[in-house]
N, C-alpha and C positions, 0 to 999 in steps of 0.2 A: 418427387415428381420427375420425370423421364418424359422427355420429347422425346419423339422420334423422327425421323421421313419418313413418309411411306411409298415415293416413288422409290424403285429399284435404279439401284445403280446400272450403267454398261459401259462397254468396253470403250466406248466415244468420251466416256468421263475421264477418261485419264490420259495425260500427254504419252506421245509413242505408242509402237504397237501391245498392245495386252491383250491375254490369253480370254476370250469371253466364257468359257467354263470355268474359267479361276475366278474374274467377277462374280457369275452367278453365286459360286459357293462360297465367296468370300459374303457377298449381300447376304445368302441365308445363313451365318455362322454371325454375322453380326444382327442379322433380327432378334438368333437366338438370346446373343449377349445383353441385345437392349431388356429384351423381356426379361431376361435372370438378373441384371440390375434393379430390375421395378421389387423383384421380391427381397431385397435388401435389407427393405424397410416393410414393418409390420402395417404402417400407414403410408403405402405408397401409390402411386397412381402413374397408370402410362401409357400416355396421351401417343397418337401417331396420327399425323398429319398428312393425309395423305395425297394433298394437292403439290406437297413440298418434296426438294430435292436435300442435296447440304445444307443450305442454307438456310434451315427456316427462318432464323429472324427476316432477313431479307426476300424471302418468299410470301412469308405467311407472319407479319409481325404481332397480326391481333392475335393471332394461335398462344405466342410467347407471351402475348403481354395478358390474355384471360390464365395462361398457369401460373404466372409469376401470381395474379390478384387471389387467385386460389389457393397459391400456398400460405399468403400473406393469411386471408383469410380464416384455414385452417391453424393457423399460429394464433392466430388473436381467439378464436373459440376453442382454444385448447386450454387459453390461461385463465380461461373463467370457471 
């Protein structure tokens, strides 16, 4: 399972001045990375939140706590 954010990162995100085209393509090069982590696994799933910034647990904590029950889930009907 792979949370994501789906709010975009910017330049106001980060302390001192940053380049906001390095942002931009930093956010799209790690979108890519999260998606190429979900295919890792032949049973993987990836979830993106997109009311969330960094912090989903603190953002979005039922997001985190329905994938954790999901993955639990998917563990317990695998061993049957």
């Amino acid at each position: 399972m792979v949370v994501s954010r789906g709010r975009a990162a910017a330049a106001g995100d980060f302390p001192g001045e940053v380049d906001p085209e390095f942002v931009a393509n930093s956010d799209r090069v790690w979108g890519e990375l999260q998606a190429e982590l979900a295919t890792l696994s032949s049973n993987s799933t990836h979830v993106i939140v997109p009311e969330s910034g960094h912090s989903i647990p603190l953002e979005a904590p039922k997001r985190v706590i329905d994938a954790v029950v999901k993955v639990r889930a998917d563990y317990e009907a695998a061993r049957l």
